[in-house]
N, CA and C of each residue as an Amber inpcrd file, in Angstrom:
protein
   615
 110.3520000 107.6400000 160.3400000 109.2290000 107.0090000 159.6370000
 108.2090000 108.0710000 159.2540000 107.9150000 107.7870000 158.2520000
 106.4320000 109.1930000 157.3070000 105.4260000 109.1370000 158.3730000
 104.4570000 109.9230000 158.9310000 103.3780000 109.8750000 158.9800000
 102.1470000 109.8640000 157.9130000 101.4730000 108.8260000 157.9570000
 100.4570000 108.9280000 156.6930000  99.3040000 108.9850000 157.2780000
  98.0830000 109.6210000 156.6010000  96.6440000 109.9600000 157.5210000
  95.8320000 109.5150000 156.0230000  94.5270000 109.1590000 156.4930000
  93.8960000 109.0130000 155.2780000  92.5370000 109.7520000 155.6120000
  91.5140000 111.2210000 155.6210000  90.9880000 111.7390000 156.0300000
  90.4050000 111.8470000 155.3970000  89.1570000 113.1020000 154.9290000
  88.2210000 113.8780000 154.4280000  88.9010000 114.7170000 154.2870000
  88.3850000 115.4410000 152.8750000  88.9470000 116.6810000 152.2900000
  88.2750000 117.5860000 153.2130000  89.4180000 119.1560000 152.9370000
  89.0690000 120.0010000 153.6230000  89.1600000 121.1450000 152.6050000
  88.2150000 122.2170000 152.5500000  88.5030000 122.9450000 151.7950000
  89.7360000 124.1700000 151.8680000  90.5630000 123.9070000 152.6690000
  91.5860000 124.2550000 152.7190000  93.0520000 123.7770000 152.0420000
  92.3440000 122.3730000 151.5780000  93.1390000 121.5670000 150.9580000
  93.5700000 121.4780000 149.3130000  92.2630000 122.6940000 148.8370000
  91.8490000 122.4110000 147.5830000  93.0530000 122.9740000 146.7460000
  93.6620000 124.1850000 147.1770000  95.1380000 124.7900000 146.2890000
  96.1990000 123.1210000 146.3340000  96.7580000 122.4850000 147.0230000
  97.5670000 121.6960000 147.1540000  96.8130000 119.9240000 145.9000000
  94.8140000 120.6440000 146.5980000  94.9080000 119.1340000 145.4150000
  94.8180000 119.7550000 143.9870000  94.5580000 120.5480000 143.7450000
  94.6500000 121.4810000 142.4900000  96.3870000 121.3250000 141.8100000
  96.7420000 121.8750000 142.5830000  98.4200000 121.2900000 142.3090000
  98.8170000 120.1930000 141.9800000  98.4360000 119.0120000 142.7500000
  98.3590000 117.7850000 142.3700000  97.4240000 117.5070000 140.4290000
  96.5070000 118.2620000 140.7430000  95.6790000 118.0350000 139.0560000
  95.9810000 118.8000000 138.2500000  96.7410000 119.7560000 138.2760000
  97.0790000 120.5770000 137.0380000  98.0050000 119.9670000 135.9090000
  98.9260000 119.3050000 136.2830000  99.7780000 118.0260000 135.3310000
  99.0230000 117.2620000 134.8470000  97.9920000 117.0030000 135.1310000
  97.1400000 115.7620000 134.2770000  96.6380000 116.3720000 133.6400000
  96.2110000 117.8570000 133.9000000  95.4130000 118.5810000 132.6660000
  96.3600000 119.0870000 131.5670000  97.5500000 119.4160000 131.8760000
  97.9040000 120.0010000 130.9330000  99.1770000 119.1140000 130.3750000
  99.4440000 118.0690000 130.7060000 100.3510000 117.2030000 130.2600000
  99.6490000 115.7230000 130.3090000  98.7840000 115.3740000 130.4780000
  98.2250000 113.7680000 129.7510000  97.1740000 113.8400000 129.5010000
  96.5950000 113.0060000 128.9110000  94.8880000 112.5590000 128.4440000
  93.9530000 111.7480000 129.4190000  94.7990000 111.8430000 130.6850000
  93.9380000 110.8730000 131.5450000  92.6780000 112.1000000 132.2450000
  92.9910000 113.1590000 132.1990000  91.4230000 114.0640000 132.0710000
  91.4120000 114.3220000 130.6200000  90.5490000 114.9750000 130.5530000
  90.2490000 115.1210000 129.4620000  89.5200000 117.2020000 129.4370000
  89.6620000 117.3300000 130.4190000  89.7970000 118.9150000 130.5980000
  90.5160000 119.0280000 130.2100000  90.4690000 120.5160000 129.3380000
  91.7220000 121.3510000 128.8710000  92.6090000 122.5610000 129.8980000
  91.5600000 123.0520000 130.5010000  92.0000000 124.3560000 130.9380000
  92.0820000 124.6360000 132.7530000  93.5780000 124.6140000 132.9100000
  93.5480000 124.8150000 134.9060000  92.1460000 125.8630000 135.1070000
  91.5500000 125.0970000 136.2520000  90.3000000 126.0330000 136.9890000
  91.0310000 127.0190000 137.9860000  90.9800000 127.9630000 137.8680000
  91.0210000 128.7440000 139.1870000  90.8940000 128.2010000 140.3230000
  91.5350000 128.2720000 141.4170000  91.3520000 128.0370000 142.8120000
  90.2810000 128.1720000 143.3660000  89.5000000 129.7530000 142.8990000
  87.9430000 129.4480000 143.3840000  86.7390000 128.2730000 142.8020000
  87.1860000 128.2030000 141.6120000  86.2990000 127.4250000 140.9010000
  86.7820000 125.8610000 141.0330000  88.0070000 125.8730000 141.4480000
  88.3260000 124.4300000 142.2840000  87.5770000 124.4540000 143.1750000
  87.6910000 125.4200000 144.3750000  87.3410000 124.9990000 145.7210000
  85.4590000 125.0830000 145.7690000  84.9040000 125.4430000 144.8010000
  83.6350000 124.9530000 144.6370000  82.9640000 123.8460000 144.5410000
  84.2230000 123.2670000 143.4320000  83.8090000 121.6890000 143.0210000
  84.0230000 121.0020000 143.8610000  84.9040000 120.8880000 145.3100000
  85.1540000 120.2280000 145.8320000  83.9500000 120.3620000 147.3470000
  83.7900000 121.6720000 147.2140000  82.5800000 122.2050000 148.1780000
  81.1780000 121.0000000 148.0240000  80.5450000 121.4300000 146.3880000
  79.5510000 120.5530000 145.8980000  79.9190000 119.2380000 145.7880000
  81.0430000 118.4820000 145.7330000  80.5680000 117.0640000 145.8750000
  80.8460000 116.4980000 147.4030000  81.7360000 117.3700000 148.0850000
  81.3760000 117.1820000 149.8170000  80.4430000 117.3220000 149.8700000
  79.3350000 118.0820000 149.4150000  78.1370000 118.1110000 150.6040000
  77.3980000 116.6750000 150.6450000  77.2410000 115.4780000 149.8760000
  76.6730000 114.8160000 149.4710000  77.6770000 113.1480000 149.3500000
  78.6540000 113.5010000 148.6770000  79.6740000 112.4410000 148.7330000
  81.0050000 112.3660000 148.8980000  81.6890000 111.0310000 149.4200000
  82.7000000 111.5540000 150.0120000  84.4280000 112.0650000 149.4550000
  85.0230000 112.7830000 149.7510000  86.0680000 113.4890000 149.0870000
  87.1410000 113.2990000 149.8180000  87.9610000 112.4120000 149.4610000
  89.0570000 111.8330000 150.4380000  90.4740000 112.4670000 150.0030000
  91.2790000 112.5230000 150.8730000  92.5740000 112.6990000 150.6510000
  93.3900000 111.5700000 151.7720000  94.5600000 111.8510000 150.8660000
  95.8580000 110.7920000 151.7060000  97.0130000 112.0710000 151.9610000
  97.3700000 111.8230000 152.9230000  98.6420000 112.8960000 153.2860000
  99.8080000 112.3820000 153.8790000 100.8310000 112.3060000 153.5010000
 102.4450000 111.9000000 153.5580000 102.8020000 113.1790000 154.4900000
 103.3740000 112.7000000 155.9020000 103.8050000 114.0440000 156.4040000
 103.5390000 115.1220000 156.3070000 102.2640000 114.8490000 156.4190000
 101.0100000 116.6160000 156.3600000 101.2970000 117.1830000 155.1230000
 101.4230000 116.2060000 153.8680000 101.5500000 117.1830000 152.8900000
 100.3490000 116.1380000 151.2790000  99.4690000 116.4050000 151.1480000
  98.6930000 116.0810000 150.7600000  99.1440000 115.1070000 149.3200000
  99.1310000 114.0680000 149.2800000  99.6370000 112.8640000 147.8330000
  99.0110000 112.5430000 147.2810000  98.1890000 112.6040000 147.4820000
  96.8510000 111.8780000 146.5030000  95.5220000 112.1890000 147.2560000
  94.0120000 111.7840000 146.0770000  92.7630000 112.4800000 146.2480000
  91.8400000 111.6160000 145.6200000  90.5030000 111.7560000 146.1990000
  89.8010000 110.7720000 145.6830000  88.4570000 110.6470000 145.8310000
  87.9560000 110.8110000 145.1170000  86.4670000 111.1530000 145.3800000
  85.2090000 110.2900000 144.4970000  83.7600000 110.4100000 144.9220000
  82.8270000 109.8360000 144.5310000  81.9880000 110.9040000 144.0930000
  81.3520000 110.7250000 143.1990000  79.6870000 111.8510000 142.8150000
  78.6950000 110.6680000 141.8710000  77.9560000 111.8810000 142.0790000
  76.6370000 110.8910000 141.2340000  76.9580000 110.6190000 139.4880000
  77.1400000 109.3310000 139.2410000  76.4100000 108.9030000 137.9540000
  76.0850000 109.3100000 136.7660000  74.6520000 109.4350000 136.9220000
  74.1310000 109.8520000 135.8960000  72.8000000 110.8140000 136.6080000
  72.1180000 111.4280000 136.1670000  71.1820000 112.5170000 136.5610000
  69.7380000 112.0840000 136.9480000  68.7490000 111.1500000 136.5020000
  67.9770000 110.6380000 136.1110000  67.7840000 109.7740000 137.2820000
  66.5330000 110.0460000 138.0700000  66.0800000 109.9160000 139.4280000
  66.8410000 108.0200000 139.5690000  66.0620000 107.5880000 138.5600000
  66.5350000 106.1110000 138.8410000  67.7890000 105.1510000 139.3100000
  68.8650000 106.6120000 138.4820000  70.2550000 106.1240000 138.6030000
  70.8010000 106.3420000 140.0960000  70.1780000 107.2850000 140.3770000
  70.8860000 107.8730000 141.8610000  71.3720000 106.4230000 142.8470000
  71.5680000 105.4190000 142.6400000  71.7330000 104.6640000 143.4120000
  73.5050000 103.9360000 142.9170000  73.5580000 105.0010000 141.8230000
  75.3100000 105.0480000 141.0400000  76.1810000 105.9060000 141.3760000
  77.4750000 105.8740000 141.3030000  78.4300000 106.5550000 141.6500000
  79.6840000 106.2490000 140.8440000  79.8930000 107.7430000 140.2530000
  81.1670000 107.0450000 139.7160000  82.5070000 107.4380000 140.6910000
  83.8780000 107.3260000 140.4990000  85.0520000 106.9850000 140.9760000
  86.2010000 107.8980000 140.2050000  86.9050000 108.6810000 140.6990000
  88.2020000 109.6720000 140.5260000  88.7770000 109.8970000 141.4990000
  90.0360000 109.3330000 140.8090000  91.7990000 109.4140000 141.5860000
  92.9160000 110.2360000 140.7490000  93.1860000 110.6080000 142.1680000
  94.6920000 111.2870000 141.2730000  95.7710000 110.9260000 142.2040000
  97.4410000 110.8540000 141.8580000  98.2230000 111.1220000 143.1410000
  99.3270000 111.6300000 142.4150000 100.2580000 112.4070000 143.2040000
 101.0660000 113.0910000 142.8640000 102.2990000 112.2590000 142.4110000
 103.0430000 112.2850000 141.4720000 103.7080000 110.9980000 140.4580000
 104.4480000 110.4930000 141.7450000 105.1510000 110.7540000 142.8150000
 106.3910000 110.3260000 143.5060000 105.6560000 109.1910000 144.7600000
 104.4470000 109.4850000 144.6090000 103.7180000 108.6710000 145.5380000
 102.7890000 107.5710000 145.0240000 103.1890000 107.1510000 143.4020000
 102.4220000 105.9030000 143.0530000 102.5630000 104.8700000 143.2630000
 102.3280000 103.3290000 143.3700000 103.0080000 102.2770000 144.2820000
 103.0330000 101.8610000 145.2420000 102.4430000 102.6500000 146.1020000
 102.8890000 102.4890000 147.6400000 101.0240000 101.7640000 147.9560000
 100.5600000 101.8670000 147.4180000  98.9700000 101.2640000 147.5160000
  98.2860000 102.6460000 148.0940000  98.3680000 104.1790000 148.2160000
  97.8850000 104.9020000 148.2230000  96.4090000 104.8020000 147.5650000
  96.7760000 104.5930000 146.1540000  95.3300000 104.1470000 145.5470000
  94.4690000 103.1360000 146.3890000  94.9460000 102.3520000 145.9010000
  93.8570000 101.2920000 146.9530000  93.4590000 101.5540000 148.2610000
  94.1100000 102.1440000 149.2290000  93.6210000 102.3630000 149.7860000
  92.5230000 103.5620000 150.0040000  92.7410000 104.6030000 149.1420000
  91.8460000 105.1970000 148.7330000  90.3190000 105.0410000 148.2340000
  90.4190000 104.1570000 147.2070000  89.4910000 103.4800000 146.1780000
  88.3690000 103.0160000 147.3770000  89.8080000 101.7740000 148.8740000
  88.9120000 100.7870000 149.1060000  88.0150000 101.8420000 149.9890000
  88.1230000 102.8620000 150.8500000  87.5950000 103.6650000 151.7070000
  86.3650000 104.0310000 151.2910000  86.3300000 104.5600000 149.9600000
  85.3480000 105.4810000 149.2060000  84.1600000 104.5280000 148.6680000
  84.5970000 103.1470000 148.5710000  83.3510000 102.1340000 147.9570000
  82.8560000 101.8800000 149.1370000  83.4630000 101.4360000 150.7340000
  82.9380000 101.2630000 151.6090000  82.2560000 102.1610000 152.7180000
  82.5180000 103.8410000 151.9180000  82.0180000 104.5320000 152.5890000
  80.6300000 104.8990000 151.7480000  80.4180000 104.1130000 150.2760000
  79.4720000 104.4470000 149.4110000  78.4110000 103.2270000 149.8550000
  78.8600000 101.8770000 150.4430000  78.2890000 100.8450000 150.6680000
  77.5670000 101.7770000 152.1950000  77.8490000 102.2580000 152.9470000
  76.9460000 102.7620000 153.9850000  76.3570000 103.4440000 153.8860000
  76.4380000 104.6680000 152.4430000  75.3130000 105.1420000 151.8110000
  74.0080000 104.5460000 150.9590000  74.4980000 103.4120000 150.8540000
  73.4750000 102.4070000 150.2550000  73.6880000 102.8310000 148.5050000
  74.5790000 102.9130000 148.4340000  75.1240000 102.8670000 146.8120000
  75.0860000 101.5470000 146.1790000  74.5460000 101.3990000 145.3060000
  74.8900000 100.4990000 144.6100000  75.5370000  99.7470000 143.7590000
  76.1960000 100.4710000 142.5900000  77.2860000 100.4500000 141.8910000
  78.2670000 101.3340000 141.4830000  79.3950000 101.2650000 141.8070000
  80.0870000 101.8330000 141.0700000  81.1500000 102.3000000 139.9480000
  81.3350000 103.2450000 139.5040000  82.0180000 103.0010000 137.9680000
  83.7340000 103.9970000 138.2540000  84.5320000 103.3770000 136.8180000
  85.4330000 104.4870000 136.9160000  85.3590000 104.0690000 135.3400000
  85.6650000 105.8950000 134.8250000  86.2290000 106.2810000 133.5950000
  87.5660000 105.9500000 133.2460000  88.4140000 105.4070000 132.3180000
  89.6890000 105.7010000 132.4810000  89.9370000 105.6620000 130.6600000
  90.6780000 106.3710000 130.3250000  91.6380000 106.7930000 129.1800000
  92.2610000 105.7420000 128.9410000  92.4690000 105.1700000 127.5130000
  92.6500000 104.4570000 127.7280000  94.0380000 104.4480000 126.4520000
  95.1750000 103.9540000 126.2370000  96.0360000 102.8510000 127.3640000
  96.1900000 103.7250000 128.6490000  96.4510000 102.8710000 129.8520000
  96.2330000 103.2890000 130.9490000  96.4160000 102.3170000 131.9550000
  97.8800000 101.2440000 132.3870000  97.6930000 100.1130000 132.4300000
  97.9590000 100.3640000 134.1140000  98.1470000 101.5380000 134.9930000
  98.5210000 101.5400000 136.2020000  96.7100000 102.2670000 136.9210000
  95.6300000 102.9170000 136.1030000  94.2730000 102.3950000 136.5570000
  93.7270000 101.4350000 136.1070000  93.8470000 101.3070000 134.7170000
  93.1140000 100.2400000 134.5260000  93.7120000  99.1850000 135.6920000
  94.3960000  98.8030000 135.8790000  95.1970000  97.6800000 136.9490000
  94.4720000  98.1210000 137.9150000  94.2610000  99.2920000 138.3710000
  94.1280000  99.6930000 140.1240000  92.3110000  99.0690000 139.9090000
  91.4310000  99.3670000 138.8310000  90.4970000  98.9280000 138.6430000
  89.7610000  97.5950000 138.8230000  90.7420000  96.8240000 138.0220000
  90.5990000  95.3360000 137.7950000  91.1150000  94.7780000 139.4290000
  92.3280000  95.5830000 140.1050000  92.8030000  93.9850000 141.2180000
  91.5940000  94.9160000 142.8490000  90.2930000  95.9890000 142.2990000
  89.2230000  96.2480000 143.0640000  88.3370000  95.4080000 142.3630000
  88.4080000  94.5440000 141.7900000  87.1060000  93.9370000 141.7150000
  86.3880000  94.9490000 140.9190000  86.5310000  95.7190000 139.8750000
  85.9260000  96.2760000 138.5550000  86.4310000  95.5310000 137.5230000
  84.8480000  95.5810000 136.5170000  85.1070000  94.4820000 135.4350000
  84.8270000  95.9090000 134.0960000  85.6220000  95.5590000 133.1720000
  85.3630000  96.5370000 131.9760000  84.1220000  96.2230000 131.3140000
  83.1490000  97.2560000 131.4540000  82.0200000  96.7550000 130.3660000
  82.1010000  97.2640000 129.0010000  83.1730000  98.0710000 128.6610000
  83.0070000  98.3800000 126.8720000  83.8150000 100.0270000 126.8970000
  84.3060000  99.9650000 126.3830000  85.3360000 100.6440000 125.3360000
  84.5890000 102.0380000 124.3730000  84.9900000 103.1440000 124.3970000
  84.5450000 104.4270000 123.9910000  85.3490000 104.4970000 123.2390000
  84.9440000 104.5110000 121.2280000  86.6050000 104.5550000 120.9090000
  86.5940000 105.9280000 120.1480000  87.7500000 106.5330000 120.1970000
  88.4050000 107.6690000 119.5390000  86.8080000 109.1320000 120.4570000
  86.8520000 108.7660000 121.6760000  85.4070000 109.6900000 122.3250000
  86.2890000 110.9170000 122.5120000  87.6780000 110.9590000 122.8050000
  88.2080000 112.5310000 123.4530000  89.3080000 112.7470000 122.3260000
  89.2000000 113.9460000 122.3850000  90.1470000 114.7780000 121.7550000
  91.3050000 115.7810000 122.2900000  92.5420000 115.3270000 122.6350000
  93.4330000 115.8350000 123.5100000  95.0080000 115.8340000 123.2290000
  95.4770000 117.0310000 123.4910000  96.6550000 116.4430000 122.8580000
  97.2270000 116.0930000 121.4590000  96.7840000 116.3090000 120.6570000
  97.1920000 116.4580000 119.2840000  96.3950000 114.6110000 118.4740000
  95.2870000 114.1610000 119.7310000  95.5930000 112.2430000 119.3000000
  93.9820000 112.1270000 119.5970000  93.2900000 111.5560000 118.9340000
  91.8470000 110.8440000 119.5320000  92.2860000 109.7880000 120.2890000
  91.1490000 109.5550000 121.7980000  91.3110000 108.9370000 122.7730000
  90.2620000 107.9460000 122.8200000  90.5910000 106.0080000 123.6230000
  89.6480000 105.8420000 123.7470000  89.3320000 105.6900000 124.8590000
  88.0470000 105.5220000 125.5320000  87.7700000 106.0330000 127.3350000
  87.4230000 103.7980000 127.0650000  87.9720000 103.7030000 128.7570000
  87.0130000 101.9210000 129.5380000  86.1590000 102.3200000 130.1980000
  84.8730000 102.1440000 130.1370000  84.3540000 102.4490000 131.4130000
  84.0850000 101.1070000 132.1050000  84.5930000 100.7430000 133.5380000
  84.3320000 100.0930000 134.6210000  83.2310000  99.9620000 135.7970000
  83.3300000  98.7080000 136.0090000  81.8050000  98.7650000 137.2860000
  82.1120000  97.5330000 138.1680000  81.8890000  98.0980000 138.8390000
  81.6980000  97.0270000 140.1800000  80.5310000  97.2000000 140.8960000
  80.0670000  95.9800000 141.5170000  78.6760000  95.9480000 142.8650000
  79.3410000  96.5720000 143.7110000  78.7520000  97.3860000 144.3540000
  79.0160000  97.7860000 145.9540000  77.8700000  96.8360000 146.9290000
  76.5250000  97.1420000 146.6280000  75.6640000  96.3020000 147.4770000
  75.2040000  95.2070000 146.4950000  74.9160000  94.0800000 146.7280000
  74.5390000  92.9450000 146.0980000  73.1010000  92.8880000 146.2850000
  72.0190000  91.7480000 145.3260000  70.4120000  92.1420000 145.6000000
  69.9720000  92.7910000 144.3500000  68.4580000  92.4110000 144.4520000
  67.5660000  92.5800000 143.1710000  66.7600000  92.9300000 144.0410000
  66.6700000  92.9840000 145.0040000  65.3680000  94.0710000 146.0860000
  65.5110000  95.2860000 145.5990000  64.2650000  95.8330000 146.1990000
  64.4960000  97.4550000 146.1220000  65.6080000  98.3150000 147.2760000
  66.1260000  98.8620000 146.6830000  66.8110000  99.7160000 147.5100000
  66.4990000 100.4950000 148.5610000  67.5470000 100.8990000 149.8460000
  67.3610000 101.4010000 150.8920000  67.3610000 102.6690000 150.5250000
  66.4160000 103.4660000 150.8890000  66.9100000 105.0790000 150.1520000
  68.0950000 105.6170000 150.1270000  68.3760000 106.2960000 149.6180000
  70.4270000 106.6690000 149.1300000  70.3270000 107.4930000 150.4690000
  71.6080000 107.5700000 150.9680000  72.1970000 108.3960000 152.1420000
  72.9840000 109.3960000 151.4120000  72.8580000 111.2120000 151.8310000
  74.0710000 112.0030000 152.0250000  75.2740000 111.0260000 152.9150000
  76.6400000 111.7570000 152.5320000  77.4910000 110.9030000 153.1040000
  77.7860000 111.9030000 154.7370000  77.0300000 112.6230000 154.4290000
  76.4300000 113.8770000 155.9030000  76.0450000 112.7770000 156.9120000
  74.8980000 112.0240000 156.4140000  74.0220000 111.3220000 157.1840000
  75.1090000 110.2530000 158.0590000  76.1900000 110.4320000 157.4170000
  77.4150000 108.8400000 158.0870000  77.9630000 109.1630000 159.1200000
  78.0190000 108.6810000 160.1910000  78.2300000 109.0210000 161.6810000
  79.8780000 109.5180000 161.1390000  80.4650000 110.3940000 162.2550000
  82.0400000 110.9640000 161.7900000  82.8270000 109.6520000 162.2120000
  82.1000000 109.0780000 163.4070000  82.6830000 108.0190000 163.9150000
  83.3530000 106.8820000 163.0170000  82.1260000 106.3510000 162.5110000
  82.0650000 105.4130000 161.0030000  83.2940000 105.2520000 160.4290000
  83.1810000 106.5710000 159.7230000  83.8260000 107.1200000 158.8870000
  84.9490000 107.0190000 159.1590000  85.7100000 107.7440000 160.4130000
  87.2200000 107.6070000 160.9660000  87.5980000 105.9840000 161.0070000
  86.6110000 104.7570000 161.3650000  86.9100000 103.6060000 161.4230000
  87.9310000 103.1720000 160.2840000  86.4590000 103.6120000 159.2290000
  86.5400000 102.9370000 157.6340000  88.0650000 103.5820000 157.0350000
  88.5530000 105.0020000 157.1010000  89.6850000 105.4000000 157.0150000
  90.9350000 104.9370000 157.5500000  90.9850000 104.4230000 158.7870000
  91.9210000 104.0910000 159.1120000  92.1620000 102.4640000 159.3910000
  91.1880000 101.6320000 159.2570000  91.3420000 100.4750000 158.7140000
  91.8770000 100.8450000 157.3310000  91.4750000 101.2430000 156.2250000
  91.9330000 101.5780000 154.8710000  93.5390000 101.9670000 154.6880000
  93.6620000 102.7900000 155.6730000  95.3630000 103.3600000 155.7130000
  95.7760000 102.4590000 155.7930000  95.8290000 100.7780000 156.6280000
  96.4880000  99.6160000 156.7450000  97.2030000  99.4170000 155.3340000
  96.2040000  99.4090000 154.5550000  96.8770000  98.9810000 153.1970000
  97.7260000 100.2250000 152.3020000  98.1400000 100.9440000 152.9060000
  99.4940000 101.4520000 152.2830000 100.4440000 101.1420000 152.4360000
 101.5890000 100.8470000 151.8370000 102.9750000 100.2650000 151.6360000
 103.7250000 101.4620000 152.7610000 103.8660000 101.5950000 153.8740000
 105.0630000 102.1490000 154.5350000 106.2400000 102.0450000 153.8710000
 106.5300000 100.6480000 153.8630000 108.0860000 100.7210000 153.6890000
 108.1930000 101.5060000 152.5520000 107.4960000 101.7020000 151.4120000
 107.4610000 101.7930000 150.1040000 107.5540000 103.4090000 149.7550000
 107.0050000 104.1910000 150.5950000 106.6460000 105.7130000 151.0540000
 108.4620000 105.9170000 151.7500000 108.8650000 105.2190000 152.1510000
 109.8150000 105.5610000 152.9910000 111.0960000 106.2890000 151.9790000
 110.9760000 105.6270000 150.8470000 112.3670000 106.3430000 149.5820000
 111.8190000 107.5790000 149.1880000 110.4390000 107.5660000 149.2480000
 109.6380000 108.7660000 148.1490000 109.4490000 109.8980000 149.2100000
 109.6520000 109.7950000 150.6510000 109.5660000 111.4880000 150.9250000
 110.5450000 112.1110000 151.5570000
C-alpha cells in the first residue's frame, strides 16, 4: 500500500515541485508564464509566500505529486482579507482526490487566518479545475476573454470565488499562517489526507 502524507512545503522540495511545473509552462496554457525559473528563483517564490501563507504539498511514497498554495489577492490594504488559490499535480496522480484534498486544507487553513474569500484563476476550457472549483463550493463570477497569449492561440481566464468566513462584521485582523499553532495545522492536514482515493493511487505508483 502507497504511503501518502499531506504536509507543508519545504524548501528542499522546491527542485521536485519545479519539476512538477515546468510541463505546464512549457506545454499548456493553464499558466500563462513563458519561461522555466531557475531553481533559485523558484526556491524564492516559494520562500516568500511561506513566510505568510500556506504552501502545501502531497507526497506518494516520499515522492512529491502535487502542490498547492495560497497568497494575497490583490495589493491594496483593504483587500488583504483575499486570497487567491494554485494547484498543480503531476499528470499520473490526477483523480485520486489529491486536489481536493489539497484545496480543502488550504481554505481551512486560510479560515484560521481569518481570510475571507477566496479565488482561483483558471484558463479556460479547463473542465478537470474548473470541476475541482465548482464541486469546492466556488462559483464563476465572469470570464476574461482572449486576456493571455500562449501558445500560438488567445486565451480566456474564469475567475472563481468562494466565502471562506461568512459575515458583514468587521473583520478579525488577518493572521500570518506563522501565527497557526504547528499543532492546528498537522490536524487540518491529516483530516484532509482522508479524502484521497487510496485505492485509486494504488495503479498510479
Amino acid at each position: 500500500m502507497s504511503h501518502t502524507v499531506l504536509r507543508r512545503a519545504d524548501i528542499s522540495d522546491a527542485a521536485r515541485i519545479l519539476e512538477i511545473y515546468t510541463p505546464y509552462i512549457t506545454d499548456t496554457n493553464i499558466t500563462f508564464e513563458y519561461d522555466i525559473p531557475t531553481l533559485e528563483e523558484f526556491s524564492a517564490r516559494i520562500r516568500k509566500i511561506s513566510a505568510d501563507y500556506p504552501y502545501l504539498v502531497c507526497t506518494v511514497d516520499n515522492l512529491v505529486a502535487g502542490y498547492a498554495y495560497a497568497h494575497r489577492h490583490m495589493e491594496r490594504a483593504a483587500y488583504q482579507w483575499n486570497a487567491e488559490l494554485s494547484i498543480y499535480l503531476a499528470p499520473r496522480f490526477r483523480g485520486a482526490g489529491l486536489g481536493t484534498a489539497l484545496y480543502t486544507a488550504l481554505i481551512e487553513i486560510l479560515r484560521q487566518m481569518h481570510v475571507r474569500n477566496a479565488y482561483g484563476c483558471v484558463t479556460l476550457p479547463n473542465e478537470g479545475s474548473a470541476g475541482l472549483h465548482k464541486s469546492m463550493g466556488f462559483s464563476l463570477l465572469g470570464i476574461f476573454h482572449h486576456t493571455g497569449y500562449k501558445l500560438g492561440a488567445w486565451h480566456d481566464v474564469g475567475w472563481f470565488e468562494r466565502p471562506v468566513c461568512q459575515g458583514s462584521e468587521a473583520p478579525l485582523p488577518l493572521l500570518s499562517v506563522q501565527n497557526i499553532p504547528d499543532g492546528q495545522i498537522r490536524d487540518i492536514l491529516a483530516h484532509c489526507k482522508r479524502l484521497i482515493q487510496t485505492d485509486v493511487l494504488e495503479g498510479r505508483v
